[in-house]
C-alpha positions as CSV (number, residue, x, y, z in Angstrom):
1,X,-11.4,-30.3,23.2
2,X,-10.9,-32.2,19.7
3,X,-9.4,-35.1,21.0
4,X,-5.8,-33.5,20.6
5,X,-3.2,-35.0,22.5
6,X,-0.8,-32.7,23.8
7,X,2.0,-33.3,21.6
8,X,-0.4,-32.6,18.9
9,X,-1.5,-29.2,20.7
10,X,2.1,-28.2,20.6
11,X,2.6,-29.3,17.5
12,X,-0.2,-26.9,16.1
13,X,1.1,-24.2,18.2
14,X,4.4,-23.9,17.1
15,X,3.1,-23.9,14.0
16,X,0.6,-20.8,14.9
17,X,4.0,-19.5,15.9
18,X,5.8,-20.0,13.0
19,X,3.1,-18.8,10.9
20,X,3.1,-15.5,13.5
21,X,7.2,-14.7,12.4
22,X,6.2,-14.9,8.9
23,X,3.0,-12.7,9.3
24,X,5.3,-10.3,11.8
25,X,8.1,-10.4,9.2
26,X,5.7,-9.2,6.4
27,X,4.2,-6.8,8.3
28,X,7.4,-5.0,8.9
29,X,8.0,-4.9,5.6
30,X,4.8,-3.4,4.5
31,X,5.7,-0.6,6.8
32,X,9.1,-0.4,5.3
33,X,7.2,0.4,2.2
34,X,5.0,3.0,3.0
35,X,8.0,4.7,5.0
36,X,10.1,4.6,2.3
37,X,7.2,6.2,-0.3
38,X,6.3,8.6,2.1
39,X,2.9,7.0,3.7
40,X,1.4,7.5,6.1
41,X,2.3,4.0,8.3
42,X,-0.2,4.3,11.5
43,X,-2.6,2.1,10.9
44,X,0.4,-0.5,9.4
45,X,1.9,0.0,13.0
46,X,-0.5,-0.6,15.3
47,X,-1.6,-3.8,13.2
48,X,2.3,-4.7,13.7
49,X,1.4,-4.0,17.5
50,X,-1.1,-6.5,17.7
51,X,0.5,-9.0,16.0
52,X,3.4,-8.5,18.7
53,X,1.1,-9.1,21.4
54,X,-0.6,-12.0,19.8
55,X,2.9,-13.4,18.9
56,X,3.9,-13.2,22.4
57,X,0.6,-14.9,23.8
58,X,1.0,-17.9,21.2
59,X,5.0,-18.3,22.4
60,X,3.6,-18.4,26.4
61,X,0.7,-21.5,25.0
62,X,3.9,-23.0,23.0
63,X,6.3,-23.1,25.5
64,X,3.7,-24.3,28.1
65,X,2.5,-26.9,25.8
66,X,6.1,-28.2,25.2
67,X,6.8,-28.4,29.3
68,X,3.1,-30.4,29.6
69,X,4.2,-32.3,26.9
70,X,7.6,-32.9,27.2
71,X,10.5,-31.2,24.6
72,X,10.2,-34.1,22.2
C-alpha cells in the first residue's frame, strides 16, 4: 500500500476508468478506419477486446472502492 486512503484509491480509479472510455472510444475508432479503407481490423479487435475486459475489471475496483469509501 502507498499510504492511499480510500477515497484517494477511488479517486485514482475512476480516473483509470475515465481514462479506459477514452482509450475504448479511440480504439473503436481506429477500427472504424481500417474498416472503412478496407484493412484488415483483427488484430485492432481483439485489442478492443481486452480493453473491454480491462474496462470492466477497473469499473468492479471503482464501484467497490466507492461502497468502501462511501459515494462522496
Amino acid at each position: 500500500m502507498t499510504g492511499l486512503n480510500l477515497h484517494e484509491l477511488k479517486n485514482e480509479a475512476e480516473k483509470r476508468v475515465q481514462r479506459g472510455e477514452l482509450k475504448i472510444a479511440h480504439q473503436r475508432e481506429i477500427i472504424s478506419v481500417l474498416e472503412r479503407s478496407g484493412r484488415n481490423a483483427t488484430a485492432a479487435k481483439r485489442l478492443l477486446n481486452f480493453l473491454e475486459r480491462t474496462q470492466a475489471s477497473d469499473v468492479v475496483d471503482r464501484d467497490w472502492l466507492v461502497t468502501r469509501a462511501g459515494g462522496n
